[in-house]
N, C-alpha and C positions, 0 to 999 in steps of 0.2 A: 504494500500500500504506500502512496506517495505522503507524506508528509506536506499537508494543507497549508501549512502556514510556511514564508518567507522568513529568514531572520537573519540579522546582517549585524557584524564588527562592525561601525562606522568609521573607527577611528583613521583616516590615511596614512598614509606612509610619510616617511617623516623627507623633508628636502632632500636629504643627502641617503635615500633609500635607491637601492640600485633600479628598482622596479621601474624606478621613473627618469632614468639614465640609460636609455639606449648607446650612446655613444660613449661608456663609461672607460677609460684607460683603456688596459690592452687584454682585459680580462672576458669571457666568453659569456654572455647572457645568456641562463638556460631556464627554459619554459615545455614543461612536459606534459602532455595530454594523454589524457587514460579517461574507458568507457568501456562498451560493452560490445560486440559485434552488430554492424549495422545502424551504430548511432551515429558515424561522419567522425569519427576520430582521427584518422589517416586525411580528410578535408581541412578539416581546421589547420592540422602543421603543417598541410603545403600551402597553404593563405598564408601561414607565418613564416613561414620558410624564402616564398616570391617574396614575400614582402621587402623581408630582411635583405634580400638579396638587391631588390633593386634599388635600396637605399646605399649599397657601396659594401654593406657587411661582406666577412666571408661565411658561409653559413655552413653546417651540417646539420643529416638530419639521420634519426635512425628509427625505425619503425617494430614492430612485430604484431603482423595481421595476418598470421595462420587462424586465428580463431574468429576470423573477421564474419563468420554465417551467425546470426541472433545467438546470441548468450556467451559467447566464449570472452574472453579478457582480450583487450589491446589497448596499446600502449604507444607513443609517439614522443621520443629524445627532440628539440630544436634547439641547439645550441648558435648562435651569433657573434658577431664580434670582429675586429680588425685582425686579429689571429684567431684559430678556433682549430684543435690539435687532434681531438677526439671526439668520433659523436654523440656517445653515451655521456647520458651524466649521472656522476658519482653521487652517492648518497649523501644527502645532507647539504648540496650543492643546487639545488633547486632554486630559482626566484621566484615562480608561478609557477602553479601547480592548477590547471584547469582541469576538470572531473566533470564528465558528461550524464555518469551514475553516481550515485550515493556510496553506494560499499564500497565502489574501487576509487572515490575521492579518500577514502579511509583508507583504504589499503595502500596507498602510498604516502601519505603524508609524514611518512620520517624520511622521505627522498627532500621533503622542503626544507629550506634555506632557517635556523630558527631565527628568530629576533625580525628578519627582516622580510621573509618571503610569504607569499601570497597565495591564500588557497581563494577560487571561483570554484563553485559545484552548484552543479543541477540537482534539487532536492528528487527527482526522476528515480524511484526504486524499481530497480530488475530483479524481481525477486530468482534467483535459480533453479531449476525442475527440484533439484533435491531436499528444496530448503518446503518441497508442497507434500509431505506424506500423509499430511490431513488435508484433506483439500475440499473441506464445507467453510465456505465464506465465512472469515472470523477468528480461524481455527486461528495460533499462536505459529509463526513460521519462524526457521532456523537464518535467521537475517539479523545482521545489526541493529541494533533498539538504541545505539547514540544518536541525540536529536541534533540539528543543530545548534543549539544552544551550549550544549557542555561541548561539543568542539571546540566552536570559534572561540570561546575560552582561554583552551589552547595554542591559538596563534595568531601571530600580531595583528596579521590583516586578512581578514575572511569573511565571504559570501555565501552566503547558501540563497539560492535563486532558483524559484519556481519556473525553469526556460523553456519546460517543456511546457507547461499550462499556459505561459506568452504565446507561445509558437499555435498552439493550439485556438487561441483565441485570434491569431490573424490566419487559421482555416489551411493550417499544412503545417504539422507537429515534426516534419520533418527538418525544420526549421532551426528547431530547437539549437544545434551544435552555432548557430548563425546567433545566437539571441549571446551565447558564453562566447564567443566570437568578438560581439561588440562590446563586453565586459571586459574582456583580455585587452582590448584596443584603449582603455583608459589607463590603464597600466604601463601602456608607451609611447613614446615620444614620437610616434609614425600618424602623421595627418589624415584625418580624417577622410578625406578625398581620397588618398593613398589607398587606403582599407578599404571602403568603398569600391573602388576601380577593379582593386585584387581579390573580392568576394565576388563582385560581378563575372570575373574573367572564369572561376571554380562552378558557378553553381548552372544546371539547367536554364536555358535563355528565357524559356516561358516561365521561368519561377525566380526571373533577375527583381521583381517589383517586391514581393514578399519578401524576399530573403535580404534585402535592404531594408525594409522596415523592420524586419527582425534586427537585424543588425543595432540601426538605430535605437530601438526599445532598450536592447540588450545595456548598448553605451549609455541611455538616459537610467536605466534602473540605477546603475552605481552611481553615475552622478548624485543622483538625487539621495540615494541610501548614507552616503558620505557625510550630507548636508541634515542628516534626520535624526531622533534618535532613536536606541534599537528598539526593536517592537516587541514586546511581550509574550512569549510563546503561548499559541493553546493545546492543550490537549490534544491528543491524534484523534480523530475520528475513527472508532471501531465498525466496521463493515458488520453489520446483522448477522447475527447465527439463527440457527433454526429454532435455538431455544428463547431468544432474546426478540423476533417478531419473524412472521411469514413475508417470503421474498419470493421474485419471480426472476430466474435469468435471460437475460436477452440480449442475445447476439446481432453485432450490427457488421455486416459484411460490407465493405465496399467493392466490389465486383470489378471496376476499374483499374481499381491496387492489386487487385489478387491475382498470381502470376501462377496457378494451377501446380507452385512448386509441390502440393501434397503435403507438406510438414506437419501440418496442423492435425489432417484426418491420422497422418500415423503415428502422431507424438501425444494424440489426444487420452489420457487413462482410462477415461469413461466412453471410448468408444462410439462418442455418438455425433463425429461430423463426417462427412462424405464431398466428393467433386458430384456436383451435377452434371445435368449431359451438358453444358456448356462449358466443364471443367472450371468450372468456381466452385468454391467450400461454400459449403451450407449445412444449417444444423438440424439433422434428419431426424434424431430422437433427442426433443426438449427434454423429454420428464428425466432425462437420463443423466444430463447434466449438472454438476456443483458451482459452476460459476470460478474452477481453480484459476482462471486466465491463462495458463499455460498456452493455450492458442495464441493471446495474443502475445503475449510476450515474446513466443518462437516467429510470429509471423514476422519473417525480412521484408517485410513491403508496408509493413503498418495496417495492413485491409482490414483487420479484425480488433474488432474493440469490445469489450464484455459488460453488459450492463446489470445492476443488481438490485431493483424495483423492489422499495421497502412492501409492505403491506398496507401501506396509506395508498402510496401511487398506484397499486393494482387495483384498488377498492375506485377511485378517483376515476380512471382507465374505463372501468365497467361503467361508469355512469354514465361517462362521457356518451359511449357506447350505448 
Protein backbone atom coordinates (compact mmCIF):
# COMPACT_ATOMS: atom_id res chain seq x y z
CA UNK A 1 0.00 0.00 0.00
CA UNK A 2 1.34 3.48 -0.88
CA UNK A 3 1.79 5.67 1.91
CA UNK A 4 -1.05 8.63 1.43
CA UNK A 5 0.60 11.33 2.85
CA UNK A 6 3.79 13.40 1.54
CA UNK A 7 6.39 14.46 4.02
CA UNK A 8 9.25 16.51 3.53
CA UNK A 9 12.82 17.77 5.51
CA UNK A 10 12.57 21.34 4.46
CA UNK A 11 15.58 22.34 5.74
CA UNK A 12 18.07 23.15 2.37
CA UNK A 13 21.27 22.42 1.99
CA UNK A 14 23.52 24.66 3.23
CA UNK A 15 25.65 27.26 0.50
CA UNK A 16 28.77 25.44 0.58
CA UNK A 17 26.74 21.92 0.16
CA UNK A 18 28.04 20.07 -2.99
CA UNK A 19 24.54 19.33 -4.07
CA UNK A 20 24.38 22.77 -5.30
CA UNK A 21 27.90 22.98 -6.85
CA UNK A 22 27.81 21.22 -10.08
CA UNK A 23 31.18 22.70 -11.05
CA UNK A 24 32.79 21.90 -7.68
CA UNK A 25 36.84 21.40 -7.89
CA UNK A 26 38.17 18.42 -9.47
CA UNK A 27 36.11 16.12 -7.41
CA UNK A 28 33.26 13.77 -9.28
CA UNK A 29 29.55 14.46 -8.57
CA UNK A 30 27.66 11.29 -7.89
CA UNK A 31 23.85 10.85 -8.12
CA UNK A 32 22.47 7.39 -8.09
CA UNK A 33 19.08 6.20 -9.20
CA UNK A 34 17.56 2.93 -7.90
CA UNK A 35 13.67 1.43 -8.45
CA UNK A 36 12.05 -1.38 -9.53
CA UNK A 37 11.89 -2.82 -13.08
CA UNK A 38 9.94 -0.96 -15.48
CA UNK A 39 9.67 2.25 -13.59
CA UNK A 40 12.30 4.51 -16.11
CA UNK A 41 15.27 4.19 -13.88
CA UNK A 42 17.95 3.56 -16.80
CA UNK A 43 15.71 7.08 -18.33
CA UNK A 44 16.39 9.24 -15.65
CA UNK A 45 20.43 8.71 -15.63
CA UNK A 46 20.64 9.02 -19.30
CA UNK A 47 18.76 12.61 -18.85
CA UNK A 48 21.59 13.18 -16.25
CA UNK A 49 24.12 11.72 -17.92
CA UNK A 50 23.28 14.03 -21.63
CA UNK A 51 22.80 16.52 -19.59
CA UNK A 52 26.06 16.50 -17.78
CA UNK A 53 27.71 15.82 -20.78
CA UNK A 54 26.67 18.65 -22.65
CA UNK A 55 27.56 21.17 -20.12
CA UNK A 56 31.47 20.20 -20.76
CA UNK A 57 31.54 17.56 -17.79
CA UNK A 58 33.26 14.34 -18.31
CA UNK A 59 30.79 11.92 -17.35
CA UNK A 60 30.30 8.17 -16.54
CA UNK A 61 27.65 6.07 -16.08
CA UNK A 62 27.17 2.49 -14.81
CA UNK A 63 23.87 0.61 -14.86
CA UNK A 64 22.50 -2.98 -13.93
CA UNK A 65 19.15 -3.68 -15.76
CA UNK A 66 19.16 -7.60 -15.90
CA UNK A 67 16.09 -7.35 -13.74
CA UNK A 68 14.61 -4.53 -15.74
CA UNK A 69 10.92 -6.89 -16.40
CA UNK A 70 8.23 -5.45 -13.27
CA UNK A 71 9.61 -6.24 -10.00
CA UNK A 72 13.29 -7.16 -10.05
CA UNK A 73 15.83 -4.35 -8.46
CA UNK A 74 17.94 -1.65 -10.70
CA UNK A 75 20.08 0.55 -10.04
CA UNK A 76 21.98 3.55 -12.10
CA UNK A 77 25.84 4.95 -11.00
CA UNK A 78 26.15 8.83 -12.75
CA UNK A 79 29.12 10.07 -11.68
CA UNK A 80 30.40 13.88 -13.37
CA UNK A 81 32.86 16.16 -13.18
CA UNK A 82 36.12 17.69 -14.89
CA UNK A 83 37.81 14.26 -14.06
CA UNK A 84 35.79 11.25 -13.37
CA UNK A 85 38.16 7.99 -12.91
CA UNK A 86 35.57 5.38 -12.08
CA UNK A 87 31.92 4.76 -12.75
CA UNK A 88 30.71 3.12 -9.64
CA UNK A 89 30.28 4.98 -6.75
CA UNK A 90 31.62 3.83 -3.48
CA UNK A 91 29.64 3.63 -0.44
CA UNK A 92 29.07 6.60 1.56
CA UNK A 93 30.09 8.75 -1.55
CA UNK A 94 26.69 9.45 -2.80
CA UNK A 95 25.38 13.28 -3.07
CA UNK A 96 21.78 12.37 -4.25
CA UNK A 97 20.31 9.56 -3.87
CA UNK A 98 16.89 9.43 -6.16
CA UNK A 99 14.58 6.27 -5.39
CA UNK A 100 11.62 5.64 -7.65
CA UNK A 101 10.28 2.89 -4.96
CA UNK A 102 10.07 3.17 -1.29
CA UNK A 103 12.07 -0.05 -0.13
CA UNK A 104 15.00 0.28 -2.59
CA UNK A 105 15.14 4.35 -1.57
CA UNK A 106 15.95 2.37 1.88
CA UNK A 107 17.81 -0.06 0.70
CA UNK A 108 20.51 2.08 -0.38
CA UNK A 109 20.74 4.82 1.69
CA UNK A 110 24.00 4.09 3.48
CA UNK A 111 25.49 4.58 -0.28
CA UNK A 112 24.53 8.42 0.62
CA UNK A 113 26.84 11.10 1.40
CA UNK A 114 26.03 11.63 5.48
CA UNK A 115 25.92 15.32 6.66
CA UNK A 116 25.48 16.54 3.34
CA UNK A 117 23.69 14.38 0.74
CA UNK A 118 20.38 14.14 -0.51
CA UNK A 119 17.60 11.43 -0.49
CA UNK A 120 14.36 12.28 -3.23
CA UNK A 121 11.95 9.16 -3.06
CA UNK A 122 8.76 8.29 -4.51
CA UNK A 123 6.57 7.23 -1.49
CA UNK A 124 5.36 4.42 -4.71
CA UNK A 125 5.33 0.96 -2.74
CA UNK A 126 6.11 -2.38 -4.99
CA UNK A 127 5.18 -4.58 -2.71
CA UNK A 128 7.18 -8.16 -3.96
CA UNK A 129 5.18 -11.52 -4.89
CA UNK A 130 6.74 -12.83 -1.75
CA UNK A 131 6.03 -10.26 0.73
CA UNK A 132 1.73 -11.46 -0.53
CA UNK A 133 1.28 -15.11 1.39
CA UNK A 134 -1.91 -13.68 2.66
CA UNK A 135 -3.31 -12.11 0.07
CA UNK A 136 -7.03 -10.81 1.45
CA UNK A 137 -6.91 -7.15 1.32
CA UNK A 138 -5.59 -5.83 4.76
CA UNK A 139 -3.62 -8.87 5.55
CA UNK A 140 -0.18 -7.43 7.29
CA UNK A 141 2.72 -7.91 4.28
CA UNK A 142 6.60 -8.70 4.64
CA UNK A 143 7.48 -4.80 3.52
CA UNK A 144 9.19 -2.10 5.30
CA UNK A 145 6.76 -0.39 7.81
CA UNK A 146 9.41 2.80 8.11
CA UNK A 147 7.39 5.86 7.28
CA UNK A 148 8.73 8.77 6.15
CA UNK A 149 8.86 10.51 8.99
CA UNK A 150 11.48 8.42 11.16
CA UNK A 151 13.64 8.42 7.83
CA UNK A 152 14.15 11.99 6.94
CA UNK A 153 15.03 12.18 10.50
CA UNK A 154 17.83 10.58 9.49
CA UNK A 155 19.24 12.65 6.92
CA UNK A 156 20.09 16.07 6.22
CA UNK A 157 18.09 16.62 3.36
CA UNK A 158 15.07 14.46 2.39
CA UNK A 159 11.84 14.15 0.24
CA UNK A 160 9.42 11.72 0.31
CA UNK A 161 7.11 12.70 -2.70
CA UNK A 162 4.00 11.27 -3.67
CA UNK A 163 5.25 11.27 -7.94
CA UNK A 164 3.45 8.71 -8.63
CA UNK A 165 -0.08 10.18 -7.51
CA UNK A 166 1.27 13.68 -9.43
CA UNK A 167 1.87 11.69 -12.45
CA UNK A 168 -1.37 10.08 -12.15
CA UNK A 169 -3.32 13.09 -11.72
CA UNK A 170 -1.95 14.62 -15.19
CA UNK A 171 -3.49 11.18 -16.68
CA UNK A 172 -0.02 8.98 -17.44
CA UNK A 173 1.43 7.46 -14.07
CA UNK A 174 4.18 6.71 -16.30
CA UNK A 175 5.40 9.90 -15.76
CA UNK A 176 6.14 9.56 -12.44
CA UNK A 177 10.24 8.93 -12.96
CA UNK A 178 9.72 12.68 -14.97
CA UNK A 179 7.91 14.23 -11.63
CA UNK A 180 11.78 12.96 -9.36
CA UNK A 181 13.36 14.19 -12.56
CA UNK A 182 12.23 17.74 -11.82
CA UNK A 183 13.05 17.21 -8.01
CA UNK A 184 16.61 16.20 -8.97
CA UNK A 185 16.96 19.25 -11.29
CA UNK A 186 16.70 21.74 -8.06
CA UNK A 187 19.46 20.11 -6.60
CA UNK A 188 21.62 21.46 -9.68
CA UNK A 189 23.06 24.16 -11.12
CA UNK A 190 21.93 22.98 -14.83
CA UNK A 191 19.00 25.49 -16.33
CA UNK A 192 16.12 24.91 -16.56
CA UNK A 193 15.63 25.08 -20.32
CA UNK A 194 18.67 22.67 -20.38
CA UNK A 195 16.43 19.99 -18.59
CA UNK A 196 13.61 20.73 -20.26
CA UNK A 197 15.33 20.33 -23.86
CA UNK A 198 17.00 16.96 -22.58
CA UNK A 199 13.71 15.38 -21.06
CA UNK A 200 12.18 16.31 -24.21
CA UNK A 201 14.82 14.67 -26.49
CA UNK A 202 14.30 10.84 -23.94
CA UNK A 203 10.67 10.65 -23.72
CA UNK A 204 7.81 9.48 -26.60
CA UNK A 205 7.09 12.75 -28.94
CA UNK A 206 3.29 12.24 -28.28
CA UNK A 207 3.81 12.32 -24.52
CA UNK A 208 6.68 15.45 -24.87
CA UNK A 209 3.53 17.99 -23.38
CA UNK A 210 2.95 15.70 -20.11
CA UNK A 211 6.10 14.78 -19.22
CA UNK A 212 7.13 18.43 -19.09
CA UNK A 213 4.50 19.32 -16.98
CA UNK A 214 5.41 16.48 -14.97
CA UNK A 215 8.77 17.75 -14.80
CA UNK A 216 7.64 21.09 -13.96
CA UNK A 217 5.25 19.89 -10.98
CA UNK A 218 8.09 17.76 -9.85
CA UNK A 219 10.77 21.11 -9.65
CA UNK A 220 7.71 23.30 -8.17
CA UNK A 221 6.93 20.56 -5.21
CA UNK A 222 10.57 21.05 -3.77
CA UNK A 223 10.57 24.56 -4.40
CA UNK A 224 7.78 25.16 -2.50
CA UNK A 225 8.24 22.11 0.25
CA UNK A 226 11.79 24.05 1.05
CA UNK A 227 9.75 27.27 1.70
CA UNK A 228 7.00 25.34 4.08
CA UNK A 229 6.93 23.79 7.04
CA UNK A 230 7.00 19.83 7.52
CA UNK A 231 3.50 18.45 7.42
CA UNK A 232 2.34 16.38 10.18
CA UNK A 233 2.14 12.79 9.27
CA UNK A 234 -1.35 10.63 9.39
CA UNK A 235 -1.92 7.60 9.85
CA UNK A 236 -1.64 4.95 6.91
CA UNK A 237 -4.88 4.07 5.79
CA UNK A 238 -5.76 0.35 6.22
CA UNK A 239 -7.24 -1.27 3.09
CA UNK A 240 -10.63 -3.36 4.51
CA UNK A 241 -10.46 -6.83 5.50
CA UNK A 242 -13.25 -9.10 5.28
CA UNK A 243 -13.75 -8.99 8.90
CA UNK A 244 -13.56 -5.06 9.28
CA UNK A 245 -16.46 -4.21 6.22
CA UNK A 246 -17.80 -6.17 2.82
CA UNK A 247 -15.60 -5.01 -0.28
CA UNK A 248 -16.06 -5.78 -3.84
CA UNK A 249 -12.98 -6.05 -6.39
CA UNK A 250 -12.63 -4.45 -9.48
CA UNK A 251 -10.41 -4.65 -12.01
CA UNK A 252 -9.92 -1.86 -14.51
CA UNK A 253 -8.13 -3.00 -17.67
CA UNK A 254 -6.91 -0.63 -20.04
CA UNK A 255 -6.98 -2.64 -23.36
CA UNK A 256 -4.66 -0.01 -25.06
CA UNK A 257 -1.64 -0.63 -22.59
CA UNK A 258 -2.13 -4.33 -22.46
CA UNK A 259 0.40 -5.83 -24.65
CA UNK A 260 -1.07 -9.65 -24.54
CA UNK A 261 2.40 -10.40 -22.72
CA UNK A 262 0.22 -13.16 -20.41
CA UNK A 263 2.10 -12.22 -17.03
CA UNK A 264 -0.75 -11.51 -15.37
CA UNK A 265 -3.00 -14.62 -16.40
CA UNK A 266 0.12 -16.85 -15.22
CA UNK A 267 1.50 -15.17 -12.35
CA UNK A 268 -2.18 -14.64 -11.08
CA UNK A 269 -2.42 -17.37 -7.58
CA UNK A 270 -6.17 -17.32 -7.72
CA UNK A 271 -6.24 -18.31 -11.06
CA UNK A 272 -8.88 -16.20 -12.30
CA UNK A 273 -7.70 -13.96 -15.37
CA UNK A 274 -7.41 -15.07 -19.00
CA UNK A 275 -6.55 -13.21 -22.62
CA UNK A 276 -9.76 -12.97 -24.52
CA UNK A 277 -10.19 -13.78 -28.18
CA UNK A 278 -8.67 -10.36 -28.80
CA UNK A 279 -5.77 -11.33 -26.42
CA UNK A 280 -6.29 -8.80 -23.75
CA UNK A 281 -6.45 -9.85 -19.98
CA UNK A 282 -9.72 -9.87 -18.55
CA UNK A 283 -11.08 -11.17 -15.20
CA UNK A 284 -13.07 -14.36 -16.18
CA UNK A 285 -13.86 -15.40 -12.57
CA UNK A 286 -14.67 -12.28 -10.17
CA UNK A 287 -15.99 -14.31 -7.15
CA UNK A 288 -12.46 -15.88 -7.23
CA UNK A 289 -10.59 -13.13 -6.67
CA UNK A 290 -8.78 -11.38 -3.32
CA UNK A 291 -7.88 -8.12 -4.74
CA UNK A 292 -3.66 -9.32 -3.93
CA UNK A 293 -2.70 -6.79 -6.94
CA UNK A 294 -0.05 -8.93 -7.84
CA UNK A 295 -1.49 -8.36 -11.56
CA UNK A 296 -0.99 -5.06 -11.23
CA UNK A 297 2.04 -4.65 -9.97
CA UNK A 298 3.77 -7.44 -12.52
CA UNK A 299 1.89 -5.69 -15.31
CA UNK A 300 5.04 -3.97 -17.44
CA UNK A 301 2.69 -1.63 -19.28
CA UNK A 302 0.69 -0.34 -16.32
CA UNK A 303 -2.93 -1.66 -18.07
CA UNK A 304 -4.03 -3.04 -14.92
CA UNK A 305 -5.12 -1.21 -11.91
CA UNK A 306 -7.03 -3.07 -8.93
CA UNK A 307 -10.00 -1.41 -7.25
CA UNK A 308 -11.26 -2.22 -3.70
CA UNK A 309 -15.14 -0.87 -3.23
CA UNK A 310 -15.78 -0.56 0.53
CA UNK A 311 -19.26 -1.67 1.39
CA UNK A 312 -20.74 1.89 1.39
CA UNK A 313 -19.73 2.33 -2.44
CA UNK A 314 -21.25 -1.04 -3.43
CA UNK A 315 -24.57 -0.39 -1.59
CA UNK A 316 -24.36 3.47 -3.37
CA UNK A 317 -23.56 1.50 -6.86
CA UNK A 318 -26.83 -0.40 -6.55
CA UNK A 319 -28.86 2.48 -6.00
CA UNK A 320 -27.51 4.31 -8.46
CA UNK A 321 -28.47 1.29 -10.60
Amino acid sequence: MRDPVTTVRPDPASPDSPALKADRADDAFNVLIVGVGGQGVIMVSKVLALLAQSQGFEVKQSEVHGMAKRGGSVFSHVRFGKRVWSPTIPKGDVDILVALEWAEGLRWLPFLKAGTGIFICDTKRIVPPFACLNRRPGAPLRYSKETPTEVVTHVGEAYAIDATDMAEKLGNERAANVVLLGALSTALEFSTTDWERTVAEFVPKKTVAVNLEAFRRGRGWIEEARNTTPAVEAPVTRTPTPADAAYRVRLEINPVWCKSCDICVKMCPEHCLRLNADRIAELAEPERCTGCRLCEWLCPDFAIRVHLDSAGAVAQQGLAQ
